[in-house]
DOLODO-307222 format. One line per 10 residues: number of its first residue (from 0); their letters; for each residue x, y, z of C-alpha. Coordinates in Angstrom, 2 decimals. Each point is the difference from the previous one (the first is absolute). Layout:
<pts>
NUM) a) X:Y:Z  ...
</pts>
This chain:
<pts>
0) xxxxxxxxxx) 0.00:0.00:0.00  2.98:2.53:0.83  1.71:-0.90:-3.24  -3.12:0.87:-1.92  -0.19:3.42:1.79  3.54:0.98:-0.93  -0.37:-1.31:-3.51  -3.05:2.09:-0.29  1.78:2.88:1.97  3.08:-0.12:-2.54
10) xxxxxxxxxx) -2.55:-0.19:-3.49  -1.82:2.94:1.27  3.24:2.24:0.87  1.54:-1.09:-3.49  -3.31:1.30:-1.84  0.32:3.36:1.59  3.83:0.14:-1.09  -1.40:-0.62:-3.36  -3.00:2.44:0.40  2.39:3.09:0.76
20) xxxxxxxxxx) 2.50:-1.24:-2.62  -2.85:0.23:-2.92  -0.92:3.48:1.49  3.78:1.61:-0.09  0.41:-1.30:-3.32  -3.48:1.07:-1.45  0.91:3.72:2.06  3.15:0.14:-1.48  -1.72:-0.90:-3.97  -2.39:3.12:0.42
30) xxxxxxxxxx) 2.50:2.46:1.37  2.96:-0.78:-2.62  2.08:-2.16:2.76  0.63:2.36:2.57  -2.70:1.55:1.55  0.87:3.10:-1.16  -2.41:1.50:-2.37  2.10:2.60:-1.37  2.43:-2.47:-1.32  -2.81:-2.00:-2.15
40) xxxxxxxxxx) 0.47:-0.75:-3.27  -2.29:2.12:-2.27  -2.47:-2.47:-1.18  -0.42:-1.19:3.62  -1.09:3.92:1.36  -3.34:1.70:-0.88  -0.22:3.13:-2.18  -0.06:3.56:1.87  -3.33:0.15:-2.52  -1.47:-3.14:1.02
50) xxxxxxxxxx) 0.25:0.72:3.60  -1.79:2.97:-0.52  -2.92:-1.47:-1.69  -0.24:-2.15:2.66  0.16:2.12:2.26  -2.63:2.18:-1.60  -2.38:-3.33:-0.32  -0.16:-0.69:3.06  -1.00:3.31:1.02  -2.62:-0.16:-2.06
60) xxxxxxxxxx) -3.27:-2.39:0.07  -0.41:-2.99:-1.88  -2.64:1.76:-2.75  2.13:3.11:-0.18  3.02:-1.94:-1.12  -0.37:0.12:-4.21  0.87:-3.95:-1.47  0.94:1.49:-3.83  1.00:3.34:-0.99  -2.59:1.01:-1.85
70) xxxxxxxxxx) -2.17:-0.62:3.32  2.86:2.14:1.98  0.00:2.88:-2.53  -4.32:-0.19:0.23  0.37:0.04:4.14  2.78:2.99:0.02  -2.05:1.87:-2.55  -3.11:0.18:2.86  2.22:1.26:2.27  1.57:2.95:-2.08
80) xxxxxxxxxx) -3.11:1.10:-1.23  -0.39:0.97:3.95  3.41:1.48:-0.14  1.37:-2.61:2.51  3.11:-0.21:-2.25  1.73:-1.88:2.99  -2.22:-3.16:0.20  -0.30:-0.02:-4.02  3.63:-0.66:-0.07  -0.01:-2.50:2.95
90) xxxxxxxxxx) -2.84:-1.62:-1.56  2.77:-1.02:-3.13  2.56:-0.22:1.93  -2.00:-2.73:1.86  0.02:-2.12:-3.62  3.11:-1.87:-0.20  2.17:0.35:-2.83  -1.28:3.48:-0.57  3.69:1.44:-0.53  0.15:-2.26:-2.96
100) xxxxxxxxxx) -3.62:1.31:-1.32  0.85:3.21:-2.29  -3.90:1.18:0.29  0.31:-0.26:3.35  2.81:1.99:0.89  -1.49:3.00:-2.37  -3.32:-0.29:2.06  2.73:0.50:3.02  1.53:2.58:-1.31  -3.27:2.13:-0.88
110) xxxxxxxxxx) -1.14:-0.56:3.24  2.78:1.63:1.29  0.31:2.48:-2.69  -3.85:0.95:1.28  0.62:0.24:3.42  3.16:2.33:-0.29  -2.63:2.07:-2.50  -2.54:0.19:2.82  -0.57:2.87:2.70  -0.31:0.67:3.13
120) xxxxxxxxxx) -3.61:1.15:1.41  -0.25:2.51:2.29  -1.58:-1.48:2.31  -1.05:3.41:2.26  -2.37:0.65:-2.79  -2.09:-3.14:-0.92  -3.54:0.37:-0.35  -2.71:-1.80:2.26  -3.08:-0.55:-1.49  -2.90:-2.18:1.56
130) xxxxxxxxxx) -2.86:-1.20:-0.34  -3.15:-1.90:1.58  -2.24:-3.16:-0.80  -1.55:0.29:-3.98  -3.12:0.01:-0.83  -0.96:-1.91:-2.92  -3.23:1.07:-1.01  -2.14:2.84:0.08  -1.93:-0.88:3.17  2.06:1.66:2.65
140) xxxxxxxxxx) -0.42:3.57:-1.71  -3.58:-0.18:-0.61  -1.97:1.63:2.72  -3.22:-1.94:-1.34  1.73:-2.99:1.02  2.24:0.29:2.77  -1.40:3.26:1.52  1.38:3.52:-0.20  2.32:0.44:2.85  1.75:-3.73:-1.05
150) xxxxxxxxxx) -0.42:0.98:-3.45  2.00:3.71:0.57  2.81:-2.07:2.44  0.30:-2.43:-2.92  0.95:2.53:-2.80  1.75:1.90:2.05  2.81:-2.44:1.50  -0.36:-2.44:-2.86  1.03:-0.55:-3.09  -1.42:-2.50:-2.53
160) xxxxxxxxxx) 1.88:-2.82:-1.22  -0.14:1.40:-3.36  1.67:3.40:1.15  2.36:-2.20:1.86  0.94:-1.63:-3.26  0.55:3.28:-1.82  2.31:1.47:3.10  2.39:-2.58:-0.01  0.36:-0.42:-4.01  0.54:3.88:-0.08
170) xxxxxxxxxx) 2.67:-0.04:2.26  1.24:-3.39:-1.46  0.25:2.49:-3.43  1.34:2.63:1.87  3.10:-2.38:1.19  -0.96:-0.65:3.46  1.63:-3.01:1.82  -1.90:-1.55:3.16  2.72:-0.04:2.71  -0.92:-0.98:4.28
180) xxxxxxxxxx) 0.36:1.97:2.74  2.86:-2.59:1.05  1.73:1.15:-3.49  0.54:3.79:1.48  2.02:-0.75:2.69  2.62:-2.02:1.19  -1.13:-1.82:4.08  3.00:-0.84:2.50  -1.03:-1.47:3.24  1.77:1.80:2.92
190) xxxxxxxxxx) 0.55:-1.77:3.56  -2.52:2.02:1.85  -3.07:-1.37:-2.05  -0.33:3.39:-2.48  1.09:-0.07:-3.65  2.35:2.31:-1.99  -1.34:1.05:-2.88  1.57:1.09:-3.23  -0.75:1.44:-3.67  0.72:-3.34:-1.76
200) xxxxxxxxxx) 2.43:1.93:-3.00  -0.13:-3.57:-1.91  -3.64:-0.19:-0.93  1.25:0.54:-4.07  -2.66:0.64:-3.18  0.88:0.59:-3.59  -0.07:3.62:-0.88  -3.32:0.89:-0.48  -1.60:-2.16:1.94  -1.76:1.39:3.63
210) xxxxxxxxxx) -0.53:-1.86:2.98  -3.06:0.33:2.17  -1.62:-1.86:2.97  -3.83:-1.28:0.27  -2.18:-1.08:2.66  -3.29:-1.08:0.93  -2.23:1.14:2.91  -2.62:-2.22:2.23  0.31:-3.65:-2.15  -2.97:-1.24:2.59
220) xxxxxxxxxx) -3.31:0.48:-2.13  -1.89:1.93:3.22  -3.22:-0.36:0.38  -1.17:2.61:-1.06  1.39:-0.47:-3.43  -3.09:-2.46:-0.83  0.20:-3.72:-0.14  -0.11:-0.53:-3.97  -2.05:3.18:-0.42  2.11:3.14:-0.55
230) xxxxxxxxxx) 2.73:-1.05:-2.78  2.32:-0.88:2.67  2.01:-3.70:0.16  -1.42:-2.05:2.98  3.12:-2.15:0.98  3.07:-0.76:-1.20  0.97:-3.61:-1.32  2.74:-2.03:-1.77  -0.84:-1.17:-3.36  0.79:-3.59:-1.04
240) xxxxxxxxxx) 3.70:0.98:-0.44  0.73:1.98:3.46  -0.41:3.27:-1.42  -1.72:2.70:1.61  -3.83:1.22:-0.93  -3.09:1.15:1.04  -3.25:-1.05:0.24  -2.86:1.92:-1.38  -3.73:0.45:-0.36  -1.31:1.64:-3.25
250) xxxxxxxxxx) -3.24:1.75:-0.59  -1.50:-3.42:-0.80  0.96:-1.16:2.99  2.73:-2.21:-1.28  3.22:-0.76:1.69  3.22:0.03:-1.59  3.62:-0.62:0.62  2.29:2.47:-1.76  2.51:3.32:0.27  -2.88:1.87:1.73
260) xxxxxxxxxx) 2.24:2.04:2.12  3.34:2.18:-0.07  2.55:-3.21:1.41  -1.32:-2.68:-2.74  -0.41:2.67:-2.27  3.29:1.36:-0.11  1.46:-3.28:-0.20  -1.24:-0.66:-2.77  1.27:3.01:-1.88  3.02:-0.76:1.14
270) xxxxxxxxxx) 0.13:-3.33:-1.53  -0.92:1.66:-3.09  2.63:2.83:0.57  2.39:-1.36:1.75  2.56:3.48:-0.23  -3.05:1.53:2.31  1.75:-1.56:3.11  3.43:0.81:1.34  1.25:-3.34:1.00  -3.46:-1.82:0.42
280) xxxxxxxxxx) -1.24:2.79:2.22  -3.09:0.06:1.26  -2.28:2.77:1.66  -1.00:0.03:4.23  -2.86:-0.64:1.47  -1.33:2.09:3.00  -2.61:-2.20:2.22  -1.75:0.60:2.72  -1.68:-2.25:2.02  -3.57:0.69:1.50
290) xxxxxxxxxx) -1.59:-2.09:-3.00  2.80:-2.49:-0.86  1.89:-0.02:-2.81  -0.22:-1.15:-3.75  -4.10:-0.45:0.54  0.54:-2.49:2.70  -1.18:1.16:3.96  3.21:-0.67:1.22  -0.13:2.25:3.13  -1.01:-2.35:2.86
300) xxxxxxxxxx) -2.61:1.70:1.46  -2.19:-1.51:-3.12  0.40:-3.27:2.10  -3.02:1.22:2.58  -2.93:1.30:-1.23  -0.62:1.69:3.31  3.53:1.54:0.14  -0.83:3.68:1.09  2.67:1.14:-2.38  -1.80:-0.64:-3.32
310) xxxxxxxxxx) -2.17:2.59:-1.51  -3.17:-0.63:-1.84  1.11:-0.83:-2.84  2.24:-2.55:1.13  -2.72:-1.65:1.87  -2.33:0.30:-2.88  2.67:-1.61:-2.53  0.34:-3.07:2.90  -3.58:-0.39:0.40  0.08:-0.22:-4.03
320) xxxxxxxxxx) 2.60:-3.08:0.18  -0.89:-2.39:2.89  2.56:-2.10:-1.64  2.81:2.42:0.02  3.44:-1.51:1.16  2.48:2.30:1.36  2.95:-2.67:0.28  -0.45:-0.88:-4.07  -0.40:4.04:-0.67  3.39:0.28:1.89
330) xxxxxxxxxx) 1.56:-2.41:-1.61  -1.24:0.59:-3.89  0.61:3.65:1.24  3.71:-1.53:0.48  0.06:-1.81:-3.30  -0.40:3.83:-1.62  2.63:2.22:1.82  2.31:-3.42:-0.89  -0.64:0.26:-3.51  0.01:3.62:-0.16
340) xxxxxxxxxx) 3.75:0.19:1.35  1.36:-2.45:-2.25  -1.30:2.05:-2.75  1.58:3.32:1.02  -2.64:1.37:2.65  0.68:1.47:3.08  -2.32:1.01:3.03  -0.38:3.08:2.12  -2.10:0.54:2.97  -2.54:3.03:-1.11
350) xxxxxxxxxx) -0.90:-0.14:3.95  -2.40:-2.35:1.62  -2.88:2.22:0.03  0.96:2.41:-2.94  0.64:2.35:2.15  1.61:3.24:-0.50  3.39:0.38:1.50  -0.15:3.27:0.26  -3.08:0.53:2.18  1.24:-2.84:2.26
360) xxxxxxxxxx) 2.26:-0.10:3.07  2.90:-2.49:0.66  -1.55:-2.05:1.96  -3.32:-0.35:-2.24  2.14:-0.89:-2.80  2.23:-2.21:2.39  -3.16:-1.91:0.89  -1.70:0.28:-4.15  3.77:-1.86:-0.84  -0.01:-2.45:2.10
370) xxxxxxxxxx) -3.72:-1.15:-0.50  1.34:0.00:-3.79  2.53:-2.11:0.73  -1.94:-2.50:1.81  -2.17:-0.36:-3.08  2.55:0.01:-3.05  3.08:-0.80:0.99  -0.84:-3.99:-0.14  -1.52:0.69:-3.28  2.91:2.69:-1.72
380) xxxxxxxxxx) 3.22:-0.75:2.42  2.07:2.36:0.82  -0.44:4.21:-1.92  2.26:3.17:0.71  -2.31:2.64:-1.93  -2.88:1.49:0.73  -2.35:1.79:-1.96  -1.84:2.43:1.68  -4.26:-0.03:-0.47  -0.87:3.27:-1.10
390) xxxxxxxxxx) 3.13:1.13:-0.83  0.40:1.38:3.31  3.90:0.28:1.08  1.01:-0.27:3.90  1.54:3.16:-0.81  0.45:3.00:-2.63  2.73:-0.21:-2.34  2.92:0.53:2.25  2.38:-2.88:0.44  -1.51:-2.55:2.51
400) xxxxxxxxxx) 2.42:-0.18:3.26  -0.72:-2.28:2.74  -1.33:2.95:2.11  -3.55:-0.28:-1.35  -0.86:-3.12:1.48  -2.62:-1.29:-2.51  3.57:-0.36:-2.02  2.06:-1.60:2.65  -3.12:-2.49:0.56  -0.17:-1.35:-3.61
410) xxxxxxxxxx) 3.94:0.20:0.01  0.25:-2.76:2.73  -2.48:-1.75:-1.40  1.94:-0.34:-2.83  -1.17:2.25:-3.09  2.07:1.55:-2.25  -2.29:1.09:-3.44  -2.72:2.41:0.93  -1.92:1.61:-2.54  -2.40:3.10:0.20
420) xxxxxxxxxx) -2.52:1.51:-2.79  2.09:3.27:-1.58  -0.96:1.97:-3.20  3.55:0.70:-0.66  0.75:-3.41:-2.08  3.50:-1.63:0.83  0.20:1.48:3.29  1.98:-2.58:1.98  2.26:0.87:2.80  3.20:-2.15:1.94
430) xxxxxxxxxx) 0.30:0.15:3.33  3.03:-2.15:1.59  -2.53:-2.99:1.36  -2.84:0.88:-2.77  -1.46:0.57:-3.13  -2.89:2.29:-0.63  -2.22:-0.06:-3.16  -2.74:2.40:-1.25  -2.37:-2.15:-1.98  -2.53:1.50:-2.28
440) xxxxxxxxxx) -3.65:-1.36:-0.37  -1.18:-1.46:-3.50  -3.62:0.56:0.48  -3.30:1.67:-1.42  1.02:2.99:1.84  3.42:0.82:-0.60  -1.10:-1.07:-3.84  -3.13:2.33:-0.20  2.24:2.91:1.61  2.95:-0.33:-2.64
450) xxxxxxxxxx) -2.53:-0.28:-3.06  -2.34:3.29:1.35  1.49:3.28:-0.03  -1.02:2.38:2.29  -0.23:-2.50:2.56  2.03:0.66:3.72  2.67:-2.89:-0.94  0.10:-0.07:-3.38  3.42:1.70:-0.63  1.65:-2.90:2.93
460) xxxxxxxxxx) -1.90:-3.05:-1.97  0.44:1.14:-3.26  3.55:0.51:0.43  0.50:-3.70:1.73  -1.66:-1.77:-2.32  2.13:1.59:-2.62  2.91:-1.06:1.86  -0.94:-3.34:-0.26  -1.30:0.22:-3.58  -3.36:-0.74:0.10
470) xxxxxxxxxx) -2.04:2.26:-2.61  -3.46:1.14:-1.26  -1.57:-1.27:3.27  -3.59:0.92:-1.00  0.58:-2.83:-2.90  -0.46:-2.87:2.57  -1.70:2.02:3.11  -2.86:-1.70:0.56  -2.64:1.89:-0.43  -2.68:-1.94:1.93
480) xxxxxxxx) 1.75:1.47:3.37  -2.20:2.85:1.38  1.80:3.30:-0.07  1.34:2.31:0.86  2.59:-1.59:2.17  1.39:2.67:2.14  1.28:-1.44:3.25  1.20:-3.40:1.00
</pts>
């Protein structure tokens, strides 16, 4: 029995001896037969080009990484069209053997040639434009339908989705590039919790070309916007692919899935013109909370029908669905802010309540923040910008300092964009922890104003919305809006 255990002892030892002796040998094979790399024999080393490319790859995903060259030059071209110059050339410098591919290399060196071309934007001067939910047909500005008062709130901070249309293929004419708030500035996290900001000098554009920033107030479908019966979306949805849309009731009462809003809306033009977007930008979208978000009764007093906090027509719109589900309306609700920032989209609180900033002390909008935070921020994650309902500032147009302490509230809390409502367009101001935007509305108002003269603001409108190129308003005014609209 003991001469069995050695013997086994003594085969096992010898196979490790051989084990090791296989691995030195095979070691010494891949390293030219000394373990010193730098003394391998050409053919044995990999390429300084090769390396790169796979070093590119694998920085890349799987579907991003082109498999032929005419597939690499297609991919690169999507990206220079919005002037990303940088990932058009990783893109073929991800294909391998693209130093040996002549059409290649000239697509590499136009790139490069295009981006040396380009300039830089000025980024203190960038218009903000905005606008809110479209209406689609002619419902919402008919007082016959929808009542005066509605009818006059409609055409007055509305616009149509046909006037939308014309907007944004003027200033698509007129060279405009669609650039985020995130583009203007550069963020560096400091120790203490705030963030430096600065004027981000590398946001480049080919001559010619302008940048400006968009956004979208109250994506929620209120209420009081009608359920299907003013022209407004009711909900937004994913389509069959993942994409973003709206539902929508027509006149007939039928519901459709489409680009019934600004977010799927512009998306689609984008696709279409793809030079409309600096990068893939997308525009922000200011929520509030009080009604949920996206069409869906998110905010969690909807869970109790006898909550004292809802209003009549949150109890009415319960009573309406006995079969409402707030968990499934959170998490479709979830499904839509997901989708919306992998297209480009970002989110801004626009206040819980819609309140105005202005009117409000620090500790109301202390309390208004974190009540907005206890209903979005499972639904949106984590935002630095607000965009303030009504355009009402916490302060005039000074720089902000931490002395006024509606500032030093939403500084620890962790905002750095806030944007106002100014008639000057492209006002934007830098402050060493912030950046400050004036934004100006899109609307029925600010349209009827720059089309009327003799009216209070036409000379402000007028003058913006030739700024941003958009012409012969009275062409696509709609005209079923009940006017004169004179005030906000």
């Amino acid at each position: 029995m003991r001469k069995r255990l050695i013997a086994k002892t003594i085969l096992l030892a010898a196979l490790l001896v051989l084990l090791v002796g296989i691995l030195i040998v095979h070691q010494r094979m891949t390293t030219g037969g000394t373990g010193d790399s730098s003394s391998s024999p050409a053919g044995d080393t990999v390429s300084t080009a090769e390396s790169a490319v796979e070093s590119t790859a694998a920085s890349m995903s799987t579907s991003e990484v082109p498999s032929t060259a005419d597939e690499a030059l297609a991919m690169s071209k999507k990206y220079e069209e919005q002037y990303d110059y940088d990932k058009a050339i990783s893109v073929i410098e991800s294909f391998p053997g693209y130093d040996q591919n002549q059409d290649l290399l000239a697509a590499i060196q136009t790139y490069t040639d295009e981006k040396a071309s380009c300039v830089a934007v000025d980024v203190t001067t960038v218009p903000h434009i905005f606008f809110h939910s479209l209406i689609n047909d002619d419902r919402g500005l008919e007082a016959s339908v929808v009542g005066e008062d509605r009818a006059k709130r409609n055409g007055t901070a509305m616009v149509t989705a046909d006037e939308f249309d014309h907007i944004i293929q003027d200033m698509y004419d007129n060279g405009y590039v669609l650039v985020s708030l995130d583009d203007l500035c550069v963020k560096t996290p400091n120790a203490d919790g705030t963030t430096t900001v600065t004027k981000n000098t590398s946001l480049l554009l080919p001559e010619g070309k302008k940048a400006f920033v968009l956004s979208e107030d109250d994506l929620s479908y209120y209420h009081t916007y009608g359920e299907g019966t003013q022209g407004y979306a009711t909900k937004m949805v994913l389509d069959k692919k993942g994409n973003v849309k709206c539902e929508y009731t027509d006149e007939n009462g039928d519901t459709k899935i489409g680009d019934y809003d600004v977010a799927p809306r512009l998306n689609t033009f984008i696709e279409k013109h793809p030079d409309f977007s600096y990068h893939g930008a997308r525009g922000t979208i200011a929520l509030t909370g009080y009604n949920g978000v996206f069409g869906y009764r998110t905010n969690d007093y909807y869970k109790d029908i006898n909550n004292p906090h809802l209003d009549k027509d949150q109890v009415d719109w319960l009573k309406e669905h006995p079969d409402f589900n707030w968990d499934e309306d959170v998490a479709n609700a979830t499904k839509i802010a997901n989708a919306l920032k992998a297209e480009g989209w970002t989110f801004a609180s626009h206040t819980y309540a819609h309140w105005n900033a202005s009117e409000k002390t620090a500790d109301e909008l202390k309390a208004d923040n974190e009540r907005w935070m206890t209903v979005n921020h499972n639904i949106v994650g984590d935002i630095d910008k607000i965009i303030f309902a009504f355009g009402g500032d916490i302060q005039d147009a000074t720089p902000y300092t931490t002395d006024n302490p509606k500032f030093a509230y939403f500084q620890s809390q962790g905002y750095v964009i806030y944007c106002n409502v100014d008639g000057n367009i492209g006002w934007t101001q830098f402050g060493d922890t912030y950046l400050r935007t004036g934004r100006v509305a899109m609307d029925g108002y600010t349209m009827y104003q720059a089309m009327t003269e003799g009216e209070k603001s036409h000379d402000t409108y007028a003058h913006d919305y030739q700024v941003l190129g958009v012409n012969d308003i009275s062409s696509f005014f709609d005209q079923n809006r009940i006017t004169p609209i004179e005030s906000e």
